[in-house]
C-alpha positions, 0 to 999 in steps of 0.5 A: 606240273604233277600227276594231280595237275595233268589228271585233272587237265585231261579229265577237263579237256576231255569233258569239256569238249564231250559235253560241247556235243551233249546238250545239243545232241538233247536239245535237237533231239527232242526238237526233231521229234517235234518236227517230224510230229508236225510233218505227220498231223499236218503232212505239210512237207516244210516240216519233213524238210526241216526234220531230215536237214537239222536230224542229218546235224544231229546225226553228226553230233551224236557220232562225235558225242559217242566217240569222244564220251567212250574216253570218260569211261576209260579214265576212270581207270587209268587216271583215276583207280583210286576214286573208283575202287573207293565209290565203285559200289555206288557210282557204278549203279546209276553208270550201267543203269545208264548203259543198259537202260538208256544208251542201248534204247538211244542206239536201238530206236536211232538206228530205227529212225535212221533206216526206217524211213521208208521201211516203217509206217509214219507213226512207227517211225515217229515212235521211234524219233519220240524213243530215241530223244526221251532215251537222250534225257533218261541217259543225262538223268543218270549221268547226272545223279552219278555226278549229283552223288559227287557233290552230295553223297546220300543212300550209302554207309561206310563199310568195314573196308572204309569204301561207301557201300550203296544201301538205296539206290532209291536215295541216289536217284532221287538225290535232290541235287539231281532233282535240281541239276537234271531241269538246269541242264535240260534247260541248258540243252534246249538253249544250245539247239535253240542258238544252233536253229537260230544261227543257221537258219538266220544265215539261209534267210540271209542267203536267200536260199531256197526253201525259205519256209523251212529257215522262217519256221526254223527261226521262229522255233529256235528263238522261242525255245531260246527265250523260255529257255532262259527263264527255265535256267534263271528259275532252275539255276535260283533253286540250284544256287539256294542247294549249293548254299546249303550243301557246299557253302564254300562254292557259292562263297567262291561264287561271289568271292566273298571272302567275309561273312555278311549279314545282310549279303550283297551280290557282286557284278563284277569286281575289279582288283585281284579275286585269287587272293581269299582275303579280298583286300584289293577287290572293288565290286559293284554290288546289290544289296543284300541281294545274295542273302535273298538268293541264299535263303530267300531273306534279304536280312539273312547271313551269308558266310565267307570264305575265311570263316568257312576255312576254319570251319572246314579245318575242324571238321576235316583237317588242317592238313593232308594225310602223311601218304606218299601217294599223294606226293609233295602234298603228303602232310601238307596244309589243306587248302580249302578255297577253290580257284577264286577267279574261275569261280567268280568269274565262271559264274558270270560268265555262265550267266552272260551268255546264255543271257546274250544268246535268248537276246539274240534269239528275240532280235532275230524274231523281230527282224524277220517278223511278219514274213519281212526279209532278213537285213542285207548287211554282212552283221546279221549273218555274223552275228546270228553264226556267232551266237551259236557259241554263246549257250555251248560257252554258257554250259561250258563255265557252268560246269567248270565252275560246279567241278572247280567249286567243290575242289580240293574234293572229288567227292564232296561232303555232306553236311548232314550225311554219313560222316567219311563219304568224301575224298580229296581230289589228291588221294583220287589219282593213279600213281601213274608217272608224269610222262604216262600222263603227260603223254595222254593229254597230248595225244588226246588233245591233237586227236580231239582237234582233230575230229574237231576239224572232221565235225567242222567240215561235215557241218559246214557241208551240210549246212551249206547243202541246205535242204537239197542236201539231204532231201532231193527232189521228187521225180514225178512222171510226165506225160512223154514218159519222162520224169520231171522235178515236183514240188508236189506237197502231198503226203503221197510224195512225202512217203517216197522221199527217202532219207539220205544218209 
């Protein structure tokens, strides 16, 4: 292993489990602002239940998704200083529009929400749910074009230093791969909670716990959320994927391993044989014809180039070989290779859509299983099968972006094609000229400390899973005639107002 590997081990351990956190912390925020909306227009208390005990989960993920994404910041500097002295004019824009415009409105009205319980008016406090989920998706908004202007460089020039140089910050906003991006990982995101609402509530019915309106609601919420969520993610990620064809060709080839050009393209299934190699010789797929042109141009009779071809494309326009540099270490002068790991991407992709596939199918099977207020099967299947498709969209989101970051190598910042001509950078001129140990160290230490909160974030979920309503939501006293306080059941708004949020 050499500084590059380990750089980019660490960078993917760390947000690949960051971004466990983040669609869920969107997805359930938003869904808590709609609960809490219901409990204030009809004042019924199943949908005040239902607000206190999910926004309590949401509470938890929140503080494990700031903690671990504070680390994203940290790395740019000291695993990856080359990357960010050479796109720091741009990239730093959308990052502190983030900070200053989205996180701290985030943080504010969360905090509002948080205490503000018996403090503010109904409306007032819901404003503040309402803030506070909007600011979550302003804040990927720009997470995101940060990201998008990796994969496609626009509204800069190249500057007399060789660096780009952020002419419109307008063009990165509105880059259209961020315009594609930001409605997939919203869909994404609404997917994730959707399977969390399921899965959750589908082991309460199971249980026969107490509040059996708050699970069936629960159900019936998360699974629709999940089904139209699958669709957005098909509509969305078609639009995506015709994008990518356009802007990074070999990603989508990689995508589909294909490693010839065609004309018309089919769409593989699956293959069998070994994908790793970018000739393709030992690979049987089983495919649909001309399929992948219609996903490629939206032509079924279209051309679709392949691997190899697009190799030599690449050579002429960018190089056959590295830079002679000894900062790039053993790849100083030696030949570029261009194809991105041809098993996670074919396999990625797939991956990617097989889960979130199965994830709205679990979420219909639910739906019908306790449809029309029948009881939740007996059998120890259903609470396992619904707990263990919770993992299936996080799974989902988690190939996809290892197969967008993956796809684009061996660039960090990757070229476009009908953009300014020098605004991109491999991968291996990105790193810090940090030793193998310093960053050998790294990884360790932050890999046995992410297990760890890992566990801290396993156990406070599961207690306040299994506490269920009662654990985050006591019951009233209501006086008695003998001067005695009694528990009520008492749905009134009147009670509701009383009942403090426990955190």
């Amino acid at each position: 292993m050499n500084v590059l590997d380990l750089s980019r081990w660490q960078f993917g351990i760390t947000t690949v489990y960051h971004f466990l956190m983040v669609p869920l912390t969107i997805g359930l925020s938003l869904l808590v602002a709609a609960m809490q909306t219901a409990w204030v227009r009809t004042g019924d208390r199943k949908y005040l239940a239902m607000t206190k005990f999910w926004g309590k989960l949401l509470l938890i993920n929140f503080a494990m998704g700031v903690v671990t994404g504070i680390v994203q910041e940290f790395q740019f500097g000291m695993n990856w200083s080359a990357y960010s002295r050479f796109v720091g004019d741009v990239f730093g824009a959308p990052l502190a529009m983030e900070g200053l415009a989205a996180f701290f409105v985030e943080s504010t009205f969360l905090g509002l929400w948080i205490f503000g319980w018996d403090r503010l008016s109904k409306k007032a406090h819901l404003a503040c749910a309402w803030a506070f989920s909007l600011a979550t998706m302003l804040s990927a908004y720009f997470i995101l074009a940060a990201n998008s202007w990796m994969q496609h460089p626009v509204g800069t020039i190249i500057s007399d230093e060789g660096r780009p140089q952020l002419v419109s910050i307008g063009e990165v906003l509105t880059n259209n791969t961020t315009l594609a991006a930001f409605p997939h990982v919203i869909f994404g995101a609404f997917a994730v909670a959707a399977a969390f609402l399921v899965g959750i509530a589908c082991w309460h019915l199971w249980k026969r716990s107490d509040e059996e309106p708050v699970w069936r609601a629960s159900v019936k919420l998360g699974a629709w959320v999940g089904i139209v969520s699958f669709v957005g993610l098909a509509i969305t990620g078609d639009f995506q994927g015709k994008l990518m064809f356009q802007q990074q060709p070999m990603k989508m080839a990689a995508a589909e391993a294909l490693c010839h050009t065609e004309e018309p393209a089919a769409f593989s299934i699956f293959a069998v044989g070994d994908v790793s190699r970018a000739d393709c010789e030992s690979v049987k797929s089983v495919t649909v014809p001309a399929l992948l042109s219609f996903l490629a141009h939206n032509d079924f009779s279209s051309e679709v180039k392949g691997v190899q071809d697009l190799v030599t494309e690449y050579q002429a326009k960018y190089g056959e070989n590295y830079p002679v540099d000894e900062r790039l270490g053993e790849l100083s002068g030696q030949p570029i290779d261009y194809v991105p790991m041809l098993p996670v991407t074919y396999w990625g992709f797939r991956l990617m859509i097989g889960f979130g596939a199965i994830s709205a199918l679990v979420g219909a099977v639910a739906l019908w299983l306790v449809r029309g207020g029948r009881q939740a099967p007996t059998g120890k299947w259903f609470p396992r099968l619904m707990l263990l498709s919770i993992a299936t969209p996080f799974l989902g989101n988690s190939f996809g972006w290892i197969f967008t970051e993956m796809g684009r190598q061996p660039f960090v910042v990757a070229p476009n094609p009908t953009g300014v001509d020098g605004v991109w950078m491999f991968t291996a001129s990105a790193v810090s000229a940090n030793t193998v140990g310093e960053v050998l160290t790294s990884v360790t230490v932050l890999t046995l400390l992410y297990g760890a909160l890992a566990v801290v974030e396993g156990f406070l979920l599961k207690k306040y899973v299994a506490g269920g309503v009662a654990g985050v939501m006591p019951p009233v006293k209501a006086p008695t005639g003998d001067g005695k306080d009694k528990d009520s059941d008492d749905k009134s708004d009147d009670d509701d107002d009383v009942l403090a949020f426990a955190y």
